[in-house]
N, CA, C and O atoms as a Tinker XYZ file with bonds, in Angstrom:
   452  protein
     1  N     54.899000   59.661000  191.303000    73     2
     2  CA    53.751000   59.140000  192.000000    64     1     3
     3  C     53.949000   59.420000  193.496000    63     2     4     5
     4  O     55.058000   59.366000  194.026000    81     3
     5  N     53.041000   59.661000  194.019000    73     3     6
     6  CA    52.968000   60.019000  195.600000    64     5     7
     7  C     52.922000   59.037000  196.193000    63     6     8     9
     8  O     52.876000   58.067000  195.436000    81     7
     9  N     52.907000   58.703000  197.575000    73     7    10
    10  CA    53.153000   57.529000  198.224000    64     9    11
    11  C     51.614000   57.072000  198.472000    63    10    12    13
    12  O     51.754000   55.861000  198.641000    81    11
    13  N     50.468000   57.300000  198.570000    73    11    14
    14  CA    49.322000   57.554000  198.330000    64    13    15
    15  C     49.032000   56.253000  197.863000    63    14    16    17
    16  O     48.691000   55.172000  198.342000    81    15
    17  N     49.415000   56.986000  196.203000    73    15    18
    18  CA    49.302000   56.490000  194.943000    64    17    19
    19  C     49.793000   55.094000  194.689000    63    18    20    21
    20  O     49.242000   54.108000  194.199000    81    19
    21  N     51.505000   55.396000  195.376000    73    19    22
    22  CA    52.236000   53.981000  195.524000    64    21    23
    23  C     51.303000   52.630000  196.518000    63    22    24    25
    24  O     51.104000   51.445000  196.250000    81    23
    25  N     51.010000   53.249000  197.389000    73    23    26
    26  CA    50.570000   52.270000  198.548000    64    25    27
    27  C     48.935000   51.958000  197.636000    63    26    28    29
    28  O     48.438000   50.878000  197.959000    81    27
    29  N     48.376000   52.511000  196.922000    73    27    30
    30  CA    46.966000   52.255000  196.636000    64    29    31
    31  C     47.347000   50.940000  195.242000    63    30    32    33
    32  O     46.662000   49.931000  195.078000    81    31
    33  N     48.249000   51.213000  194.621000    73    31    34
    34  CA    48.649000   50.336000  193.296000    64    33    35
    35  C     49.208000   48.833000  194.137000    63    34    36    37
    36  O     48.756000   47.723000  193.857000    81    35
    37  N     50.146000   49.053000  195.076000    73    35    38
    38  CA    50.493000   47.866000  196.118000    64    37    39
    39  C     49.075000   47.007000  196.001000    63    38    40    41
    40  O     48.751000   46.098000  195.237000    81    39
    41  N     48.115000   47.909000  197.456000    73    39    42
    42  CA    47.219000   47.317000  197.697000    64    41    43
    43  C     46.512000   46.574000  196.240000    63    42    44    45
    44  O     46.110000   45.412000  196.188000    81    43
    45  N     46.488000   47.506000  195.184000    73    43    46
    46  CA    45.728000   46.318000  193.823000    64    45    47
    47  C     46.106000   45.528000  193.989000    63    46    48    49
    48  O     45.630000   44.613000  194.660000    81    47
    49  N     47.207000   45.568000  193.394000    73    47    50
    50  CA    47.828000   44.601000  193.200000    64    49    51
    51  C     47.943000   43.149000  193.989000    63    50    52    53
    52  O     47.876000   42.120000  193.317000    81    51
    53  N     48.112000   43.083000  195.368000    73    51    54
    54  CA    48.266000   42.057000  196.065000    64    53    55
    55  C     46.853000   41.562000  195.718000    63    54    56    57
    56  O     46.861000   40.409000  195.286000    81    55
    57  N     45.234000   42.331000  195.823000    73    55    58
    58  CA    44.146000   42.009000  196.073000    64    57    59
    59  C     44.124000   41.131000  194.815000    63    58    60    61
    60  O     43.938000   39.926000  194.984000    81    59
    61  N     44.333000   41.716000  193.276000    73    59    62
    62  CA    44.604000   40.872000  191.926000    64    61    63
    63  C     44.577000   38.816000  192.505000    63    62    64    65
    64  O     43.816000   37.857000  192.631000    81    63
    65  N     46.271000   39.311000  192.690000    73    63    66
    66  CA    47.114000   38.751000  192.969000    64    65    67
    67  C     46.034000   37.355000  193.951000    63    66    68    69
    68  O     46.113000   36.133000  193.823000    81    67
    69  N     45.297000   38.006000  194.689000    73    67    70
    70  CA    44.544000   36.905000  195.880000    64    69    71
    71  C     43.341000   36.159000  194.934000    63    70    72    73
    72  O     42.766000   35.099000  195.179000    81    71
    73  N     43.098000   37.345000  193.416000    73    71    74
    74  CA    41.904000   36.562000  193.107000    64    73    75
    75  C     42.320000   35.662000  191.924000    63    74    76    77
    76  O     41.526000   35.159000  191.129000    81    75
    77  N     43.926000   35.494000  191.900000    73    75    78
    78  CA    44.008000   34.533000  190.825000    64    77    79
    79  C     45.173000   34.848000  189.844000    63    78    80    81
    80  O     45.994000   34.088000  189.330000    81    79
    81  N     45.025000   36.024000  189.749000    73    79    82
    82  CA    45.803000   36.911000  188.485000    64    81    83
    83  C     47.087000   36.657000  188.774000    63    82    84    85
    84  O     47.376000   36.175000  189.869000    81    83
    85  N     48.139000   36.974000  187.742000    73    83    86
    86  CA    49.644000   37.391000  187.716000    64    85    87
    87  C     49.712000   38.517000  187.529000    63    86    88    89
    88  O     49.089000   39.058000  186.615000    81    87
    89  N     50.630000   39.271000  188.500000    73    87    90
    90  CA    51.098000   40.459000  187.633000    64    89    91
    91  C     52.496000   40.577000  187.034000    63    90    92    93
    92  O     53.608000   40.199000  187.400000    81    91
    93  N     51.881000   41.448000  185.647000    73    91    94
    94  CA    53.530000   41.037000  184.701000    64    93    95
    95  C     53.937000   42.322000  184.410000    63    94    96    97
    96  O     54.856000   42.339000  183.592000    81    95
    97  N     53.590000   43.353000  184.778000    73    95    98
    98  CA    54.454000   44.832000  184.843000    64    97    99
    99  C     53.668000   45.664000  185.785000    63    98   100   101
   100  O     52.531000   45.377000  186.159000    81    99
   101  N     54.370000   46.762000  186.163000    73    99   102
   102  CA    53.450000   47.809000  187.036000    64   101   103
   103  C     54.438000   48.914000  186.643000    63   102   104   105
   104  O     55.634000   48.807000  186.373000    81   103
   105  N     53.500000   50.213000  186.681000    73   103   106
   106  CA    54.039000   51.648000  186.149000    64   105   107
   107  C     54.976000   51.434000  184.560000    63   106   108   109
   108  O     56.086000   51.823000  184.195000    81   107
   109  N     53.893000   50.627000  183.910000    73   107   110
   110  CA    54.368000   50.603000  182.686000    64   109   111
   111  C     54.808000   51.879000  181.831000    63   110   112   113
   112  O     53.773000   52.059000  181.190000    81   111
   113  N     55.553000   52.720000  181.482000    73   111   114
   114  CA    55.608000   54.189000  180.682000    64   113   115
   115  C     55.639000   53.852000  179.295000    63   114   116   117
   116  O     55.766000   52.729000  178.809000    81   115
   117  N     55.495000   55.083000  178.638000    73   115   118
   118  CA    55.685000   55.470000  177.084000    64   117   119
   119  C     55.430000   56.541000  176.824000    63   118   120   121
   120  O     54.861000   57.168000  177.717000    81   119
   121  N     55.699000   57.230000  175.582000    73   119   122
   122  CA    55.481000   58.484000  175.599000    64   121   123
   123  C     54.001000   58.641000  175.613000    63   122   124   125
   124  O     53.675000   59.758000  176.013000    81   123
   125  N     52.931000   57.806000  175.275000    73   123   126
   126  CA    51.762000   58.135000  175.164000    64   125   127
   127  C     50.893000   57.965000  176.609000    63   126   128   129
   128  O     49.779000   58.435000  176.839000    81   127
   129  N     51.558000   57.325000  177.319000    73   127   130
   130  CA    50.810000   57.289000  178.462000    64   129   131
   131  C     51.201000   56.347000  179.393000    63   130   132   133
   132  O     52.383000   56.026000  179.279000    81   131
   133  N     50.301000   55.548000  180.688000    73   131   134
   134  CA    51.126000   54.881000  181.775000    64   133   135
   135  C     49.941000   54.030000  182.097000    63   134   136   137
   136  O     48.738000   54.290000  182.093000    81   135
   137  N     50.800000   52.626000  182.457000    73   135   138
   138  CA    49.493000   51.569000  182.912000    64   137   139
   139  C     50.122000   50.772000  184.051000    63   138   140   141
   140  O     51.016000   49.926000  184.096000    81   139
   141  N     49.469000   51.250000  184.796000    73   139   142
   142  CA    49.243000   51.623000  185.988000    64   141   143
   143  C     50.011000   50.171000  186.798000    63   142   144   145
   144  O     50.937000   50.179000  187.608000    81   143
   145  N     49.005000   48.616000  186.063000    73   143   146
   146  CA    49.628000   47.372000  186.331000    64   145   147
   147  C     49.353000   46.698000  184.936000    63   146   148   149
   148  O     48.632000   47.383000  184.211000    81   147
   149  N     49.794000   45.440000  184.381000    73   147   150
   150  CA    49.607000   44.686000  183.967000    64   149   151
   151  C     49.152000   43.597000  184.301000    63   150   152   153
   152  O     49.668000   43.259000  185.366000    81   151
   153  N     48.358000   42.781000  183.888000    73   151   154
   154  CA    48.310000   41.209000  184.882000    64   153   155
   155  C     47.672000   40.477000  183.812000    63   154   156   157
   156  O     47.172000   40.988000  182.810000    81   155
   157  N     47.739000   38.799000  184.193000    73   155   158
   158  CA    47.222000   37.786000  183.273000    64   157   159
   159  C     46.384000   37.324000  184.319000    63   158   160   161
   160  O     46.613000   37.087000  185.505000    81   159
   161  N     45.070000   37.226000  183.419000    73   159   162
   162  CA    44.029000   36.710000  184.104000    64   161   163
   163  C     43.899000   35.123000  182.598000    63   162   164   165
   164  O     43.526000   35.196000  181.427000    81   163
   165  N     44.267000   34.237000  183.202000    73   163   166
   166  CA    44.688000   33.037000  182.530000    64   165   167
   167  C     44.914000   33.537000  181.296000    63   166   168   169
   168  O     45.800000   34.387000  181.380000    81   167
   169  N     44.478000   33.388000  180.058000    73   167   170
   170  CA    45.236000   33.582000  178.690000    64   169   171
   171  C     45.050000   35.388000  178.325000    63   170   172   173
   172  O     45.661000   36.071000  177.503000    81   171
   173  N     44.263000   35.668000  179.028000    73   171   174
   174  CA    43.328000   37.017000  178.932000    64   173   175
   175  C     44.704000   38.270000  179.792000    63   174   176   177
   176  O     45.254000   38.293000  180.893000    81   175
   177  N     44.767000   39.175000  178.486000    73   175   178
   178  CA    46.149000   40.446000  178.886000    64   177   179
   179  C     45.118000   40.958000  179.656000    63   178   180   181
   180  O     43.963000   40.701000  179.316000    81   179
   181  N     45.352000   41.697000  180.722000    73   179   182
   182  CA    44.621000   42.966000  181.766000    64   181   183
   183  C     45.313000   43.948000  182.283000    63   182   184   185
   184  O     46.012000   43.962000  183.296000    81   183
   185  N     45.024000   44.935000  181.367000    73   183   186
   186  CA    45.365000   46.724000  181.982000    64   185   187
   187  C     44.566000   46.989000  182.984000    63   186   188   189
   188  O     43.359000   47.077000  182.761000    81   187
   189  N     44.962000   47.127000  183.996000    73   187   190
   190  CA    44.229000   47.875000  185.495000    64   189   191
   191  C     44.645000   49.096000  185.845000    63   190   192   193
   192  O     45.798000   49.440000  186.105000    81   191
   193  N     43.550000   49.817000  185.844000    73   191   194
   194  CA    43.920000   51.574000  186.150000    64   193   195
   195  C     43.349000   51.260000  187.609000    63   194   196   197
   196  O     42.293000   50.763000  188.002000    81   195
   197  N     44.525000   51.772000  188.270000    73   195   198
   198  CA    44.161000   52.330000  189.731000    64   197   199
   199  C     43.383000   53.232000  189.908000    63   198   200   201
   200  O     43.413000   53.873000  188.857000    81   199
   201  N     42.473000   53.844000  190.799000    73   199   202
   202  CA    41.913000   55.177000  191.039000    64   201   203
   203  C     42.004000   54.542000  192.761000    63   202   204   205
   204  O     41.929000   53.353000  193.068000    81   203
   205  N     42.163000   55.571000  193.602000    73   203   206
   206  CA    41.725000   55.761000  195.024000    64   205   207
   207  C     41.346000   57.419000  194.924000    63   206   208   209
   208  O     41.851000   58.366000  194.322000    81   207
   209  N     40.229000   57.265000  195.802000    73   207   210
   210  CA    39.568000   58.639000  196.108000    64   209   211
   211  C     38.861000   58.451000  198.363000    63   210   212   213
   212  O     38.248000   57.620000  199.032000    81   211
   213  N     39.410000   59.601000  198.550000    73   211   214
   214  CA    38.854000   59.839000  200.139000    64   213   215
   215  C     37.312000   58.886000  200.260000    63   214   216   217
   216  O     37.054000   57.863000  200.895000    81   215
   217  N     36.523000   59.692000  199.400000    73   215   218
   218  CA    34.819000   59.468000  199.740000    64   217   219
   219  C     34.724000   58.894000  198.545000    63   218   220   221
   220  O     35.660000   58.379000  197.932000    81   219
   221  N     33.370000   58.986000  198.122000    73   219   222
   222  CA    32.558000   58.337000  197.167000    64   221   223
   223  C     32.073000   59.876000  196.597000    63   222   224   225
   224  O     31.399000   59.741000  195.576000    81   223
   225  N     32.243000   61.267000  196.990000    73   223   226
   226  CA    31.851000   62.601000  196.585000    64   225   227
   227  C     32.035000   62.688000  195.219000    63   226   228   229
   228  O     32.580000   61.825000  194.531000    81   227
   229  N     31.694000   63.468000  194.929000    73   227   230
   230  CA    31.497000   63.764000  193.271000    64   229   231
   231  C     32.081000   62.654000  192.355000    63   230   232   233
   232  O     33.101000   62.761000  191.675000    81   231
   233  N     31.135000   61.391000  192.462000    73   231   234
   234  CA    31.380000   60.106000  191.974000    64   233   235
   235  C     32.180000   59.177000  192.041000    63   234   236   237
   236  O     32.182000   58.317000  191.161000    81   235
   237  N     33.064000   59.130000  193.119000    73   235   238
   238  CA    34.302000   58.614000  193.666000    64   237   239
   239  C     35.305000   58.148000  192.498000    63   238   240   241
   240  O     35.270000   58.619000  191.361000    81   239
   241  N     35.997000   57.387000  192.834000    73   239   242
   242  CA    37.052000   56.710000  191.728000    64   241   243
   243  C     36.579000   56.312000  190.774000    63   242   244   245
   244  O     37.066000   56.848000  189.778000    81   243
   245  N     35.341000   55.135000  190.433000    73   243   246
   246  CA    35.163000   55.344000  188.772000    64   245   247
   247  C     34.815000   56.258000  187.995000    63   246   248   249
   248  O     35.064000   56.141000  186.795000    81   247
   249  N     34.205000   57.306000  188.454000    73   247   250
   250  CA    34.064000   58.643000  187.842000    64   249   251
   251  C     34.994000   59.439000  187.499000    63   250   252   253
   252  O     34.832000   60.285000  186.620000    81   251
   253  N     36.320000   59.240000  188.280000    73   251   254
   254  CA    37.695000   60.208000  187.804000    64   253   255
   255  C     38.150000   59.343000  186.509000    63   254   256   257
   256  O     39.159000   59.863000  186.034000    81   255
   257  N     37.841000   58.469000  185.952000    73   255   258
   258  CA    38.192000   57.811000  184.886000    64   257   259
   259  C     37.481000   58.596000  183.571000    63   258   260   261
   260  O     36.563000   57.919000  183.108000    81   259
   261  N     37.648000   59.567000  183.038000    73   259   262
   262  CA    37.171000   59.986000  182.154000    64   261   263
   263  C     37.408000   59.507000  180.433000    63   262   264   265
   264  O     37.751000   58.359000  180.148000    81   263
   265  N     37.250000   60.199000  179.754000    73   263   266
   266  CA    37.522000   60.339000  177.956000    64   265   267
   267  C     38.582000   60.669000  177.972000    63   266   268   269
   268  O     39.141000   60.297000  176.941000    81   267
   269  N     39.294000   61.264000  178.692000    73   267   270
   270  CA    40.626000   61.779000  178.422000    64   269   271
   271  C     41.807000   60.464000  178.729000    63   270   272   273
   272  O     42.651000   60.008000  177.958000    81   271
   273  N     41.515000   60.108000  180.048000    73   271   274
   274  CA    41.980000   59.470000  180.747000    64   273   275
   275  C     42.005000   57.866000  179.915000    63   274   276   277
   276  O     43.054000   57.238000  179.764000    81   275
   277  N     40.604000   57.355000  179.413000    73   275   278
   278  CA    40.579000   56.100000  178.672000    64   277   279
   279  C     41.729000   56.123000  177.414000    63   278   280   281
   280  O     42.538000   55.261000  177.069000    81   279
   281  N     41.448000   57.485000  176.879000    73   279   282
   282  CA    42.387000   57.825000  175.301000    64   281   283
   283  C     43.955000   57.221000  175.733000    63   282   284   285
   284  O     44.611000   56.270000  175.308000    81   283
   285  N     44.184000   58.141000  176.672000    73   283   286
   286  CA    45.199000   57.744000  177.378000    64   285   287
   287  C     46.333000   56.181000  177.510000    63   286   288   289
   288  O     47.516000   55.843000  177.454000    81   287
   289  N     45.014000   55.663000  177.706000    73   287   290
   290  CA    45.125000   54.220000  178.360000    64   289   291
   291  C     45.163000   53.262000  177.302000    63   290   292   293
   292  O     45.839000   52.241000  177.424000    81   291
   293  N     44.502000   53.501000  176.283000    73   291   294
   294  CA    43.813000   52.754000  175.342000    64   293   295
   295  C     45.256000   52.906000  174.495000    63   294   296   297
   296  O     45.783000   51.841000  174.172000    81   295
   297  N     45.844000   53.987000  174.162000    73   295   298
   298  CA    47.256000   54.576000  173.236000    64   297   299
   299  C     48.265000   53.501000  174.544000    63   298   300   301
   300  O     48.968000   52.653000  173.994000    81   299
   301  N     48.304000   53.509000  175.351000    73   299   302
   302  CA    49.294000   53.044000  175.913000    64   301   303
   303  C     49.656000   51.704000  175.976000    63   302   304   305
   304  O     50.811000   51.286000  176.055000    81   303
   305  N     48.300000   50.820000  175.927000    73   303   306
   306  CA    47.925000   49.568000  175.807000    64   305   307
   307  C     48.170000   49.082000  174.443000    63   306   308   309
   308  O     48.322000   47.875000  174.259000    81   307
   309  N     48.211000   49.740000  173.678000    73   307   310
   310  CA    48.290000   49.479000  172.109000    64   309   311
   311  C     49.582000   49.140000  172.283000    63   310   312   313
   312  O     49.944000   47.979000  172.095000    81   311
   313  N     50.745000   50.457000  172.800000    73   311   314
   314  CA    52.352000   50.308000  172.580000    64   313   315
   315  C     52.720000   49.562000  173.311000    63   314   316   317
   316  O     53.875000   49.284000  172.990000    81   315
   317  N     52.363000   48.914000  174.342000    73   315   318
   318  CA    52.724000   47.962000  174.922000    64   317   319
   319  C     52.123000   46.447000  174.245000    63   318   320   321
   320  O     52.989000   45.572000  174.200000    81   319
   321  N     51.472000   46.258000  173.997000    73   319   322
   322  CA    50.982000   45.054000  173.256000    64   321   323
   323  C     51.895000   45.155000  171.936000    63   322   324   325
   324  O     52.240000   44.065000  171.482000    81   323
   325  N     52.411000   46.492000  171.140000    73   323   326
   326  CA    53.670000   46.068000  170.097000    64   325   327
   327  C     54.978000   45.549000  170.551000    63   326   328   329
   328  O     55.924000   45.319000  169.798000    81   327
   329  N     54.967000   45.333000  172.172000    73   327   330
   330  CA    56.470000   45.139000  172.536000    64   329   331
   331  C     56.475000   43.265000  172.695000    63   330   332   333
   332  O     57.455000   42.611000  173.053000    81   331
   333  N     54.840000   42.585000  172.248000    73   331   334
   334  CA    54.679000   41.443000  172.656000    64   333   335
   335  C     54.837000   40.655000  171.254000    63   334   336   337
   336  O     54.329000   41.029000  170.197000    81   335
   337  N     55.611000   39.524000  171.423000    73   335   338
   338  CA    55.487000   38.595000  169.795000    64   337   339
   339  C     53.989000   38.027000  169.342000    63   338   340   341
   340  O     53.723000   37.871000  168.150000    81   339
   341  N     53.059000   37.740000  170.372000    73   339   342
   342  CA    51.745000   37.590000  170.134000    64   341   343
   343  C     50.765000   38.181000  170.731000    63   342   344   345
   344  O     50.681000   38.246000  171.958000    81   343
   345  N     49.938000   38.664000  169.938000    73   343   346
   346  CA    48.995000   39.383000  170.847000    64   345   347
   347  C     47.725000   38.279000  171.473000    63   346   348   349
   348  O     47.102000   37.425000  170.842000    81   347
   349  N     47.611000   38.670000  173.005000    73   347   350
   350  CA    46.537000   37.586000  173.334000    64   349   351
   351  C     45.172000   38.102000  174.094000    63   350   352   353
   352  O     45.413000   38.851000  175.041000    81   351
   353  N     43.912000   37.860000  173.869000    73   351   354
   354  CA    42.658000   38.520000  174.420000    64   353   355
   355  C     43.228000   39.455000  175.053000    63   354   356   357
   356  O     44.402000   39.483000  175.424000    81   355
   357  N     42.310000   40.352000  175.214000    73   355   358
   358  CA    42.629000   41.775000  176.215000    64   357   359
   359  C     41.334000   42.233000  176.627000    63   358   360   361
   360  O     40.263000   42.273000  176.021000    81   359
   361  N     41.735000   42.641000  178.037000    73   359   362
   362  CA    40.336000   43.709000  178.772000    64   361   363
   363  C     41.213000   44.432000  179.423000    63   362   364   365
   364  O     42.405000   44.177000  179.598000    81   363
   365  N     40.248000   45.879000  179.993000    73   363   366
   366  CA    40.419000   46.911000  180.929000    64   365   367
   367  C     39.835000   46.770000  181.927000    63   366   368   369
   368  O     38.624000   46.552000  181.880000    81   367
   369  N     40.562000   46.857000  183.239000    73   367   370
   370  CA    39.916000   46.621000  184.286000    64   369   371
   371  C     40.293000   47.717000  185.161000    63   370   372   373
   372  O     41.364000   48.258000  184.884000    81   371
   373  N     39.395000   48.331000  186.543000    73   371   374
   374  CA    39.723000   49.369000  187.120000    64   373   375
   375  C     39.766000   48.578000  188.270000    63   374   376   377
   376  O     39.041000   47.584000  188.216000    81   375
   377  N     40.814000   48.833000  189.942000    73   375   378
   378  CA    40.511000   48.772000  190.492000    64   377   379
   379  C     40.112000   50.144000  191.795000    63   378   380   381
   380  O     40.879000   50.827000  192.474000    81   379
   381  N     38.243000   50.106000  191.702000    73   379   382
   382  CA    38.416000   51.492000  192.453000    64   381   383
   383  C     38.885000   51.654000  194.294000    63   382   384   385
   384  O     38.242000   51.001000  195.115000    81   383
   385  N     39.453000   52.109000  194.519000    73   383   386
   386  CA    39.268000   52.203000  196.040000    64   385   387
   387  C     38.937000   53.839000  196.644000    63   386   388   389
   388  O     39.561000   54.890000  196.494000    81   387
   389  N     37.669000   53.516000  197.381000    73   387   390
   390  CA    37.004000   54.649000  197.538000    64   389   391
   391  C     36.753000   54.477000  199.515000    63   390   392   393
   392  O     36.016000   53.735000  200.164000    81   391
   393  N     37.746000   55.538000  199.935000    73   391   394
   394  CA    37.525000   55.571000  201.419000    64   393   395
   395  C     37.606000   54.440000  201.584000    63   394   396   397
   396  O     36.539000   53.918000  201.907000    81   395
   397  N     38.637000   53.644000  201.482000    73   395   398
   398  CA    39.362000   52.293000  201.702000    64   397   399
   399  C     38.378000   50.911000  201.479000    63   398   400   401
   400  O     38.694000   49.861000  202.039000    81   399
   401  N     37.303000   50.987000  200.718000    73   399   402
   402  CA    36.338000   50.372000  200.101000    64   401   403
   403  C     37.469000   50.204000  198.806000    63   402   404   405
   404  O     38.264000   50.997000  198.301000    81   403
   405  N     37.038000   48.371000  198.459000    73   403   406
   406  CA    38.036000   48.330000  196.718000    64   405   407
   407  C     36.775000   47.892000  196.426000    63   406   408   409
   408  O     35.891000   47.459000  197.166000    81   407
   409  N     36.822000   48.093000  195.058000    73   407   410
   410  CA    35.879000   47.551000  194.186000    64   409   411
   411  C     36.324000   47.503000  192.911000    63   410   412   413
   412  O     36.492000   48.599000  192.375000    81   411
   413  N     36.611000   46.327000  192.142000    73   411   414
   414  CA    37.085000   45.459000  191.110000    64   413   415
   415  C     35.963000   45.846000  189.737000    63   414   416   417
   416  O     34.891000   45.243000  189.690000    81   415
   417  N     36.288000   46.806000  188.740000    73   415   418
   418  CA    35.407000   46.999000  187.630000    64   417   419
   419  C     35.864000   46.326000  186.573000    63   418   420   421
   420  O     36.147000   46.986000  185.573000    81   419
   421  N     36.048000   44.799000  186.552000    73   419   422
   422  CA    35.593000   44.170000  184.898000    64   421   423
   423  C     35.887000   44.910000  183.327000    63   422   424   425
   424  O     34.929000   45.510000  182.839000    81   423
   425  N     36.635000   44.888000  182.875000    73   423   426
   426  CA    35.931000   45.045000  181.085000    64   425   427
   427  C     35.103000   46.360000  181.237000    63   426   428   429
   428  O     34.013000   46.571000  180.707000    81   427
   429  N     35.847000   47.270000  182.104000    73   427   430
   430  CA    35.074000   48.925000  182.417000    64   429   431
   431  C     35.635000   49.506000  180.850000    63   430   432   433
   432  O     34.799000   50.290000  180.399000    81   431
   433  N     36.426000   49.385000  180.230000    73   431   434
   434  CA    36.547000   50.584000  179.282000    64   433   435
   435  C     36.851000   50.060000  177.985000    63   434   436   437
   436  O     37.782000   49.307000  177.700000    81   435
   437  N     35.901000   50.569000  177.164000    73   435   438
   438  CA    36.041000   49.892000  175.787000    64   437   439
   439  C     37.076000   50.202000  174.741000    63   438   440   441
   440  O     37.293000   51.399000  174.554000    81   439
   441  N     37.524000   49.625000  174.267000    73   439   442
   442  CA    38.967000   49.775000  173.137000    64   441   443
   443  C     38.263000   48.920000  171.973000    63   442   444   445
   444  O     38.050000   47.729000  171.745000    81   443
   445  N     38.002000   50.224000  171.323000    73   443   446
   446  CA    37.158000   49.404000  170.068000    64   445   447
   447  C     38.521000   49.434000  169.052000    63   446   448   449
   448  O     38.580000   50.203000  168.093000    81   447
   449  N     39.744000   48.365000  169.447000    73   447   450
   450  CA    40.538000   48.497000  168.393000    64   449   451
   451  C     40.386000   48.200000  166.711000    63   450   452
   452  O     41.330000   48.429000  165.956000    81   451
């Protein structure tokens, strides 16, 4: 990860962090893929994909979130939820930051497990 990248996952994170949340892993790995942070939003698990982008140009940060990218996320979230003795509610959440604008996307990506 570039320092970029590092300093943009920081910044989530603390912002999370101000609206309530815990965070309980960051740069989670596996062979299938990487999540980005973890956090508990009271009983509710939350995968947060970072995106930062310069502008808002060719659809800024929620737009770099593609089909590829969800598959990704969705496989990774699975293997990490087998490393837990109970599984508890779950959402996907993005946080975008676009030309130092954040913006917090909710339950952005569906995991029709």
């Amino acid at each position: 990860m570039n320092l970029r990248g590092a300093q943009a996952e920081a910044a989530a994170a603390q912002f999370l962090q101000r609206q309530g949340l815990r965070i309980v892993a960051r740069n989670w790995s596996c062979r299938l893929g990487e999540l980005d942070l973890v956090a508990r939003d009271g009983e509710t698990l939350v995968f947060v994909e970072v995106r930062q982008r310069a502008s808002v140009g060719f659809g800024g940060a929620a737009a770099s979130i593609g089909a590829a990218k969800r598959a990704k996320l969705t496989a990774a979230a699975q293997a990490y939820l087998q490393t837990l003795p109970v599984i508890p509610p779950c959402r996907f959440d993005a946080i975008c930051i676009d030309g130092g604008r954040t913006e917090w996307l909710k339950n952005c990506i569906d995991a029709s497990w």
